[in-house]
OpenMM code with the backbone's topology and positions (N, CA, C; nanometers):
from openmm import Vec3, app, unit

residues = "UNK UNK UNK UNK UNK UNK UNK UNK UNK UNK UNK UNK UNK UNK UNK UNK UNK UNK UNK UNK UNK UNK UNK UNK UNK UNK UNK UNK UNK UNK UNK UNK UNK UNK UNK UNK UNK UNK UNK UNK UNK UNK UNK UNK UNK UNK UNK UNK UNK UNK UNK UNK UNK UNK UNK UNK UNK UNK UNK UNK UNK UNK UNK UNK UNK UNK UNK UNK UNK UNK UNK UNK UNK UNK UNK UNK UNK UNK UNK UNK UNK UNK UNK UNK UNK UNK UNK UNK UNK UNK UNK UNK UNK UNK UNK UNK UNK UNK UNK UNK UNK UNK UNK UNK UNK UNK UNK UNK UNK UNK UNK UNK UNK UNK UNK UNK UNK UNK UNK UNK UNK UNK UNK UNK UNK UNK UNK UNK UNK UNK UNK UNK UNK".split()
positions = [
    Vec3(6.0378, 11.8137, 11.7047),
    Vec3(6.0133, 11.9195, 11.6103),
    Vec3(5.9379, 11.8590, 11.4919),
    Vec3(5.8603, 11.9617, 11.4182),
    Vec3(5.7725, 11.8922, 11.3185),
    Vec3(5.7980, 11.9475, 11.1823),
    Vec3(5.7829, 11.8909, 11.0758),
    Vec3(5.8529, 11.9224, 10.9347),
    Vec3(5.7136, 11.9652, 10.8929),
    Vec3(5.7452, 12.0405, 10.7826),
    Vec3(5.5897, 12.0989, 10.6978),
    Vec3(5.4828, 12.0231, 10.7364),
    Vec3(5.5245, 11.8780, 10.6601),
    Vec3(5.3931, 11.7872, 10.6482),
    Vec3(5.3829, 11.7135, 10.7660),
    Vec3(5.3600, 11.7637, 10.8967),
    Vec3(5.3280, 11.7422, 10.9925),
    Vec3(5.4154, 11.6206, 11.0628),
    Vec3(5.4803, 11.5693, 10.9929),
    Vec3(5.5884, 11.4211, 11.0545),
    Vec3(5.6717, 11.4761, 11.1571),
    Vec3(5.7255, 11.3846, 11.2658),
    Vec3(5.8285, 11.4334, 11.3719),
    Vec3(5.9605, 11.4419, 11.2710),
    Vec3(6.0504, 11.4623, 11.2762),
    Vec3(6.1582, 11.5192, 11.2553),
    Vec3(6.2575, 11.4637, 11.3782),
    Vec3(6.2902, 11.3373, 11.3182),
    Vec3(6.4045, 11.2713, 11.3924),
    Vec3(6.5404, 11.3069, 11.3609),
    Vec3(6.6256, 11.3742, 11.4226),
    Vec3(6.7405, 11.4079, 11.3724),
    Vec3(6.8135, 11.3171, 11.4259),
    Vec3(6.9375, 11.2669, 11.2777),
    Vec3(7.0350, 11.1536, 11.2768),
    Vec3(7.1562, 11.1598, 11.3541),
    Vec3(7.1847, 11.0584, 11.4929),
    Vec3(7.2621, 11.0888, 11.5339),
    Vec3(7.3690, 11.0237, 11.5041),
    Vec3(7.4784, 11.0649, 11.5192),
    Vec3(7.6360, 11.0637, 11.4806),
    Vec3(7.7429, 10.9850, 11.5320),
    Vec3(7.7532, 10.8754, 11.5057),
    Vec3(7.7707, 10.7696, 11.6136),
    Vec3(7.9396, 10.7926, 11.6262),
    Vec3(8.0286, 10.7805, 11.7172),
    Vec3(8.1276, 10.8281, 11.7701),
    Vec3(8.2639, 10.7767, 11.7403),
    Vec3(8.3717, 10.7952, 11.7423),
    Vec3(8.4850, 10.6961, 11.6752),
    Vec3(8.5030, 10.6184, 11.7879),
    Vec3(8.4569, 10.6533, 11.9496),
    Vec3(8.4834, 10.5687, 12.0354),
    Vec3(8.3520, 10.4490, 12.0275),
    Vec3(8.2632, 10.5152, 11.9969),
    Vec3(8.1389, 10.4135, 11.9925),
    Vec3(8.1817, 10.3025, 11.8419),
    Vec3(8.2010, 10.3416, 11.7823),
    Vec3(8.2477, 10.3008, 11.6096),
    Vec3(8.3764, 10.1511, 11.6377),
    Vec3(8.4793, 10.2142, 11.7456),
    Vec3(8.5578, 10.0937, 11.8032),
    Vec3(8.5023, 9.9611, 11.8408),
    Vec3(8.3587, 9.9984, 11.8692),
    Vec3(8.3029, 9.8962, 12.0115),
    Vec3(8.2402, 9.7849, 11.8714),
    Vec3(8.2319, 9.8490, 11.7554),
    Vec3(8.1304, 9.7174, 11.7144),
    Vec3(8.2151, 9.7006, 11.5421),
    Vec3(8.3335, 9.8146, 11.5226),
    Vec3(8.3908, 9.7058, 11.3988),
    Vec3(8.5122, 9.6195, 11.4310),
    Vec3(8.5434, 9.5199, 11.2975),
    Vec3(8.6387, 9.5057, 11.3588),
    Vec3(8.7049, 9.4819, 11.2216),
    Vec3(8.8738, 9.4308, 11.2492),
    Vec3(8.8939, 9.4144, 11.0589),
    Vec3(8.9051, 9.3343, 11.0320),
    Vec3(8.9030, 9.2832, 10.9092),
    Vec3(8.9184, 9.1512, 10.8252),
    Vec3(9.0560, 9.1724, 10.7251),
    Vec3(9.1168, 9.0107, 10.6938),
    Vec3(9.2003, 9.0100, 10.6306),
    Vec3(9.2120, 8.9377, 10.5336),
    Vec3(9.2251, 8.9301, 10.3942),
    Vec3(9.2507, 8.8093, 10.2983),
    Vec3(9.3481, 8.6841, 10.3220),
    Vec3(9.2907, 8.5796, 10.3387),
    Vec3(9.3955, 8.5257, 10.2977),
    Vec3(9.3574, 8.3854, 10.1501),
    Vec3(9.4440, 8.3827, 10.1080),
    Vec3(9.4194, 8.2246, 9.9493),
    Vec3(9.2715, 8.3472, 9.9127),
    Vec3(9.2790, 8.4851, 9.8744),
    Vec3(9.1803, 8.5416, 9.8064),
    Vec3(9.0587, 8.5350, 9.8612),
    Vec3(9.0132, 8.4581, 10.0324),
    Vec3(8.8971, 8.4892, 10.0502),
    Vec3(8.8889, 8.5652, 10.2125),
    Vec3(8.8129, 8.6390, 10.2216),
    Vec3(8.7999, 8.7654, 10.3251),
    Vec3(8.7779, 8.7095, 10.4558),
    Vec3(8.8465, 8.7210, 10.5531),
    Vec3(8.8119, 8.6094, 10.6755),
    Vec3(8.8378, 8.7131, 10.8111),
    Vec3(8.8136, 8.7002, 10.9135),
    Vec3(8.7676, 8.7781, 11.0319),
    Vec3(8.9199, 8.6954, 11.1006),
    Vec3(8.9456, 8.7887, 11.1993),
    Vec3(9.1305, 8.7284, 11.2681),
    Vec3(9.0865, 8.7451, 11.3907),
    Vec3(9.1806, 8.7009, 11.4419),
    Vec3(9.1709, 8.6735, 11.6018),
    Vec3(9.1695, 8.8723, 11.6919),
    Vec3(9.0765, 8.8588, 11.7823),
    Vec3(9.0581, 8.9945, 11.8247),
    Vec3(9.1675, 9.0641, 11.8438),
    Vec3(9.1937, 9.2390, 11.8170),
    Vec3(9.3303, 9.2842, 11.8793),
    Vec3(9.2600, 9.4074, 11.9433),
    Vec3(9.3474, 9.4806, 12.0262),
    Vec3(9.3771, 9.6248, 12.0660),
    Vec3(9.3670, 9.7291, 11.9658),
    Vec3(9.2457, 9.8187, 11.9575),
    Vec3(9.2325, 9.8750, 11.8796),
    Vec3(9.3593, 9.9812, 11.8261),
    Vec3(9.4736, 10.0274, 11.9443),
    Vec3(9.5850, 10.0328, 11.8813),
    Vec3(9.6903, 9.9818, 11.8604),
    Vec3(9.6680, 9.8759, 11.8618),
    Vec3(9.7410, 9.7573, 11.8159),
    Vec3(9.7597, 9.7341, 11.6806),
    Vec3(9.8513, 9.7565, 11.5752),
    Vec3(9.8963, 9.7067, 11.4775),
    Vec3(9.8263, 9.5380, 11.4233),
    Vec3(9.7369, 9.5453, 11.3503),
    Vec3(9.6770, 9.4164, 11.3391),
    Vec3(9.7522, 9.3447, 11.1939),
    Vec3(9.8146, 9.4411, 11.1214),
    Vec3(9.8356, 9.3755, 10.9687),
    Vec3(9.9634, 9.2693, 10.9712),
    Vec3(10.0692, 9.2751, 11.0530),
    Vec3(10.2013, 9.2495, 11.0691),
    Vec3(10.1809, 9.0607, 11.0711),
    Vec3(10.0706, 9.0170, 11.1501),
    Vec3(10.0873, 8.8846, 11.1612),
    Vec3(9.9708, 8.8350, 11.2085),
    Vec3(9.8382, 8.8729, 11.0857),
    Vec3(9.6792, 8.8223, 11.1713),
    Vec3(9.6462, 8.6943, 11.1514),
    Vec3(9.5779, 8.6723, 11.2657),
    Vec3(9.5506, 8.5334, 11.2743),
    Vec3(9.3906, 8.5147, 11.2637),
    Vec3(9.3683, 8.4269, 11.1702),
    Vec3(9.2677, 8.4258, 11.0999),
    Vec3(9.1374, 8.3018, 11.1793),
    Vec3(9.0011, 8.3443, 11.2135),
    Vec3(8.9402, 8.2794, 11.2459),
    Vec3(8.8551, 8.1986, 11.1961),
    Vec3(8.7897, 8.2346, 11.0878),
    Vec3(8.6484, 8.2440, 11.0442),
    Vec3(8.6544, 8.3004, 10.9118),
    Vec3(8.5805, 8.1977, 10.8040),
    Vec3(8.5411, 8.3327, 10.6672),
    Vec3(8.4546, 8.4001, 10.6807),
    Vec3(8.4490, 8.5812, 10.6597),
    Vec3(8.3839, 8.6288, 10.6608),
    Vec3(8.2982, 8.6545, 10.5306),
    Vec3(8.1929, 8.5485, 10.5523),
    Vec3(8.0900, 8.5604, 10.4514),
    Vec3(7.9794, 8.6163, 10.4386),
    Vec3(7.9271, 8.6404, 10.5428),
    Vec3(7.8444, 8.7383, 10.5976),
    Vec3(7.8466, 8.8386, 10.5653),
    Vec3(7.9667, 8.9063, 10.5187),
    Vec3(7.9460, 9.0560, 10.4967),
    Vec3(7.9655, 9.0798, 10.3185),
    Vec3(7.9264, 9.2248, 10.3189),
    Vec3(7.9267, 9.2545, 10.1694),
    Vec3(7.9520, 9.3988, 10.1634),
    Vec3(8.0097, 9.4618, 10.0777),
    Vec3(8.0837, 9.6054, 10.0845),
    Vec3(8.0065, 9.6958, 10.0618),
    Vec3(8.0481, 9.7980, 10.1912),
    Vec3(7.9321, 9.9025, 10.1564),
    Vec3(8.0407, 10.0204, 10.1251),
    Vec3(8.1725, 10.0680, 10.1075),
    Vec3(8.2456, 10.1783, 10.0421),
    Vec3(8.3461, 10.1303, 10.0558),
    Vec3(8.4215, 10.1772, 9.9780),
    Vec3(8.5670, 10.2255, 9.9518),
    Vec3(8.5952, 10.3899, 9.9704),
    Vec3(8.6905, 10.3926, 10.0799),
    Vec3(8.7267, 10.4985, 10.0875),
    Vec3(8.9066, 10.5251, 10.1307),
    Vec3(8.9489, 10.6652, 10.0730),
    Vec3(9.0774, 10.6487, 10.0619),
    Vec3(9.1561, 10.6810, 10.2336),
    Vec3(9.2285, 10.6289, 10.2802),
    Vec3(9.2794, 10.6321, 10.4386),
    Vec3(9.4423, 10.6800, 10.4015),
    Vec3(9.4808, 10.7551, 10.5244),
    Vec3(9.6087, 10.7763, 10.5821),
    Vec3(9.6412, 10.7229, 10.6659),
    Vec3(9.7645, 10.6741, 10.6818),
    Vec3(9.8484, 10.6087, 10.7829),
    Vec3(9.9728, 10.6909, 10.8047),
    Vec3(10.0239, 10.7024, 10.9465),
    Vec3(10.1831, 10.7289, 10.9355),
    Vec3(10.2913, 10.6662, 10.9150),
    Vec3(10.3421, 10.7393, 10.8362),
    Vec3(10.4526, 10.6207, 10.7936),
    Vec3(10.5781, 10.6848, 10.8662),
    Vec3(10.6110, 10.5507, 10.9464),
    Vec3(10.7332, 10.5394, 11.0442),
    Vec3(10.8734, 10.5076, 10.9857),
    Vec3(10.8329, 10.4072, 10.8953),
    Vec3(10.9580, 10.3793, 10.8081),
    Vec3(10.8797, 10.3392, 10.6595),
    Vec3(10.9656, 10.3766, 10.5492),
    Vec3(10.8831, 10.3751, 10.4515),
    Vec3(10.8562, 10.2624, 10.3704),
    Vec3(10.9036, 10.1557, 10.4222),
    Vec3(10.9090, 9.9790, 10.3930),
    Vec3(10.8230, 9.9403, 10.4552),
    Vec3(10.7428, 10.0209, 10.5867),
    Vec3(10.6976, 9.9355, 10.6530),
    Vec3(10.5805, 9.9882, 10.6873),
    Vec3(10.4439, 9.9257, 10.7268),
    Vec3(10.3191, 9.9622, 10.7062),
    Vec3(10.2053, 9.9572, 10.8291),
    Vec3(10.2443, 10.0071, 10.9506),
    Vec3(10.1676, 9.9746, 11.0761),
    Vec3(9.9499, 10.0171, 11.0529),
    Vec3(9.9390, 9.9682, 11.0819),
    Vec3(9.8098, 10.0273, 11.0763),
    Vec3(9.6923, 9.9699, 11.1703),
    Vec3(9.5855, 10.1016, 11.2794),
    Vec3(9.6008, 10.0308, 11.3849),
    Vec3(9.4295, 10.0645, 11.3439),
    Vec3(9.3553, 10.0288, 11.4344),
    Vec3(9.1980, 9.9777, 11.4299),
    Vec3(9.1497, 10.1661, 11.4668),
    Vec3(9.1875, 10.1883, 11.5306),
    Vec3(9.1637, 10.3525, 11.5754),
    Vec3(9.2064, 10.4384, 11.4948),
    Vec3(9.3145, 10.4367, 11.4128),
    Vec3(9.3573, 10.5163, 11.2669),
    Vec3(9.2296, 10.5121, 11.1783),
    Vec3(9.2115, 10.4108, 11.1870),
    Vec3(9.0963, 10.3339, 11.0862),
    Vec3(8.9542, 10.4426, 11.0994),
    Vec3(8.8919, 10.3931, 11.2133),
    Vec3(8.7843, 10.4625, 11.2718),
    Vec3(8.7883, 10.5900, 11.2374),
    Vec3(8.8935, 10.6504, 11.3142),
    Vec3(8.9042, 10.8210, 11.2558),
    Vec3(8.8638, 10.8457, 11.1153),
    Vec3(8.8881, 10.7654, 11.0260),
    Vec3(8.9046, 10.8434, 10.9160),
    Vec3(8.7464, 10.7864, 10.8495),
    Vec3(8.6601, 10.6941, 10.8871),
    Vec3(8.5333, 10.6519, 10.8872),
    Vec3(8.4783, 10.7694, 10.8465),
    Vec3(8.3861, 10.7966, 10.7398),
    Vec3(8.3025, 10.9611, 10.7270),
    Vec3(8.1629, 10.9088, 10.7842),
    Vec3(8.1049, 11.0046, 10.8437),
    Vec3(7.9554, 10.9703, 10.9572),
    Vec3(7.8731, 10.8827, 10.8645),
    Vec3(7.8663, 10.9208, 10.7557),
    Vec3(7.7463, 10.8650, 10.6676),
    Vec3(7.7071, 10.7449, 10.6778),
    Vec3(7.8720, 10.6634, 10.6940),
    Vec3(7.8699, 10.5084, 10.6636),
    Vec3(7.9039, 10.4094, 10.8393),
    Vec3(7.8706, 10.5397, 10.9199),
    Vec3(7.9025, 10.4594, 11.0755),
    Vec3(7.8160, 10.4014, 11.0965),
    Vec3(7.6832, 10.4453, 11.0212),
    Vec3(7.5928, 10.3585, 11.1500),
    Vec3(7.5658, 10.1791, 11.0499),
    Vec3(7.6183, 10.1680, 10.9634),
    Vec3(7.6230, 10.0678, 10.9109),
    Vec3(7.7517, 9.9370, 10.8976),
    Vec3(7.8619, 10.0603, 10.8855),
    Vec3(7.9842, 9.9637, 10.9112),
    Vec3(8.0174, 9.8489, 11.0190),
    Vec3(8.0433, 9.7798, 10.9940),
    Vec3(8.0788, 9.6638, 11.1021),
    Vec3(8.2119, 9.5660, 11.0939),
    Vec3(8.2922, 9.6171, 10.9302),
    Vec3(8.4438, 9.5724, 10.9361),
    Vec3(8.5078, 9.6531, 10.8542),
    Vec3(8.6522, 9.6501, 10.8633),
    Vec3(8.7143, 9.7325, 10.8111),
    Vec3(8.7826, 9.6531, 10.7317),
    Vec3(8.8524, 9.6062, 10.5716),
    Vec3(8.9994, 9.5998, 10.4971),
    Vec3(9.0787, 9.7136, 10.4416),
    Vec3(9.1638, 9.7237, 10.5356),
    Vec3(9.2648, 9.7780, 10.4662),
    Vec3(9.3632, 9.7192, 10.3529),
    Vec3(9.3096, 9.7925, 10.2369),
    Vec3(9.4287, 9.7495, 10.1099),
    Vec3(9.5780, 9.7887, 10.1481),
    Vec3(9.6790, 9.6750, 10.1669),
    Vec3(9.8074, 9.7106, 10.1811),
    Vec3(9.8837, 9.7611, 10.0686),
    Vec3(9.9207, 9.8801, 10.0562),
    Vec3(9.9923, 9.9111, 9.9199),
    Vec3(10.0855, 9.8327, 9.8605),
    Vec3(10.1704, 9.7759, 9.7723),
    Vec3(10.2928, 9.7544, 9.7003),
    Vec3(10.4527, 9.7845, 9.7732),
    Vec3(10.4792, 9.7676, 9.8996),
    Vec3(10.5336, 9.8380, 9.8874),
    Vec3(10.7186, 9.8012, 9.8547),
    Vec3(10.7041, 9.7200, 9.7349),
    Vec3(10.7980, 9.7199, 9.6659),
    Vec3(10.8134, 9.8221, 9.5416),
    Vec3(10.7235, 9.8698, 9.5246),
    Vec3(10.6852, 9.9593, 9.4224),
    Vec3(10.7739, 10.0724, 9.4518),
    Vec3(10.8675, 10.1038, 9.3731),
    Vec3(10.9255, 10.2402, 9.4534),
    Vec3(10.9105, 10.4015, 9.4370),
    Vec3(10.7402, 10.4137, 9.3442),
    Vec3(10.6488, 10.5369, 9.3557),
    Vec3(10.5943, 10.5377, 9.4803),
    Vec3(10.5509, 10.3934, 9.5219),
    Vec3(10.4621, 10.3939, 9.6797),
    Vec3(10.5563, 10.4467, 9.7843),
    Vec3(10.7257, 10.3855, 9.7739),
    Vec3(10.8018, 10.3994, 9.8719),
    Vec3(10.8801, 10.5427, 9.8914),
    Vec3(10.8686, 10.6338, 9.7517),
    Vec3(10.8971, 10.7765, 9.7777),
    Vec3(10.7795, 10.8523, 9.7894),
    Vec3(10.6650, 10.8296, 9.7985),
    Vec3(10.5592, 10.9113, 9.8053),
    Vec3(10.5381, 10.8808, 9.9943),
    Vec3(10.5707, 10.7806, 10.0230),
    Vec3(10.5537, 10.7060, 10.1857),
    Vec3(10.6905, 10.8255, 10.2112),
    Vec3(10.7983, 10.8075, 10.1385),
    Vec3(10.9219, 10.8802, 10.2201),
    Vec3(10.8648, 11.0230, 10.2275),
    Vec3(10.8744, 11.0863, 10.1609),
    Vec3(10.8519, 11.2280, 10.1239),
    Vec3(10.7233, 11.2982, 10.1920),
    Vec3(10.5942, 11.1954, 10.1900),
    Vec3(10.4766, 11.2604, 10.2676),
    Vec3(10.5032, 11.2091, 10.3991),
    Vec3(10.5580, 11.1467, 10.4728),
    Vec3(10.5658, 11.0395, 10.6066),
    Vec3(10.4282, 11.0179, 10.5901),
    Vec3(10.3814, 10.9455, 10.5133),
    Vec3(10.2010, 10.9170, 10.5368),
    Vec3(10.2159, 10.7769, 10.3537),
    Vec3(10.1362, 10.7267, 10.4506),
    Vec3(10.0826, 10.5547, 10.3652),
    Vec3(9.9790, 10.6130, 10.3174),
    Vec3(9.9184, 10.6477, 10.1757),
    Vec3(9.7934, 10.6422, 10.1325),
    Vec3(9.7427, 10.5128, 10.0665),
    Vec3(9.6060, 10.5044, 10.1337),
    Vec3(9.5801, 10.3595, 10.0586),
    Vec3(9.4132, 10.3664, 10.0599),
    Vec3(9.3366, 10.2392, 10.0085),
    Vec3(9.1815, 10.2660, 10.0527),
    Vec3(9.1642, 10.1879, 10.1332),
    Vec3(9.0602, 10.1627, 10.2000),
    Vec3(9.0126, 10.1110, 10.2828),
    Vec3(8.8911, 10.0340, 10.2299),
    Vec3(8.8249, 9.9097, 10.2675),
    Vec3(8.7381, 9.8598, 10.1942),
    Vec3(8.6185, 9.8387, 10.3654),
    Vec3(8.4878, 9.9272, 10.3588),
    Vec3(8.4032, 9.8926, 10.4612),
    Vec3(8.3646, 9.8280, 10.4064),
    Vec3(8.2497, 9.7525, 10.5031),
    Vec3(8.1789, 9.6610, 10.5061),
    Vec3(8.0636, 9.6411, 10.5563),
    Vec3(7.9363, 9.6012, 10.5582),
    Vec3(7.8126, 9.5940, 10.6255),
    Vec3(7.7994, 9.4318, 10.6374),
    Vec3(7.6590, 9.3885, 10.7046),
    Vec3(7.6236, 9.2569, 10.7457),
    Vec3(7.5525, 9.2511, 10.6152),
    Vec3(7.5339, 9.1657, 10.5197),
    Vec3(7.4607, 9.1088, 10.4340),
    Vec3(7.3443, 9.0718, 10.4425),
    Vec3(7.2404, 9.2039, 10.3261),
    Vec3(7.1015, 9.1656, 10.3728),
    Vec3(7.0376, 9.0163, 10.3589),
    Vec3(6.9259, 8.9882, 10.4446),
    Vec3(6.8801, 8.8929, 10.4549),
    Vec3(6.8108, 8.8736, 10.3028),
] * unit.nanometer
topology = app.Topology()
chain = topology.addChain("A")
for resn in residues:
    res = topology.addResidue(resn, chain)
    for name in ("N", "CA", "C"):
        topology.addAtom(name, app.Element.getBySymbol(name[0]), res)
């Protein structure tokens, strides 16, 4: 299709939460610097005990955005690679390539009645892109 000024008219396609699985993955802090963990199951609970490979230096943040989790028990904070994805908005798929999830406080006990009362973890999420050359 052709726009006024005669150019094709490529329309942006929408890349998929199953396609979105295949190429992020998450990262975790540890001693304050951002490092890539050993591969998991995208519903696999990765936060509980990651094992860390590599610093991820390579990358550099492309949003913050705010995520839901279910909360199973309100002490405790599962959060799986496919929760993640879902909540990805299209804009930033075709660029993303890792995910941090900020773990809330959850000694804090506003975090731990707002976790009781909603059954849901709100927290942000920190994407990520490859760092331009």
């Amino acid at each position: 299709m052709a726009g006024d000024d005669g150019f094709l008219i490529i329309a942006e396609r929408t890349i998929s939460v199953e396609e979105l699985l295949q190429k992020i993955v998450p990262v975790v802090r540890f001693d304050g610097k951002l490092h890539y963990i050993k591969k998991v199951d995208q519903q696999v609970v990765y936060t509980y005990y990651p094992m860390r490979t590599s610093e991820a230096d390579d990358l550099e943040v492309l949003a913050e955005i705010p995520t839901s989790h279910p909360c199973y028990y309100h002490a405790n904070f599962p959060v799986s690679l496919d929760e993640v994805a879902e909540q990805i908005p299209a804009e930033y798929r075709g660029e993303v390539v890792a995910v941090e999830v900020i773990i809330p406080n959850l000694d804090d006990p506003a975090v731990l009645d707002a976790a009781f009362q909603e059954k849901l973890h709100r927290t942000k999420t920190i994407l990520y892109k490859r760092k331009s050359a």
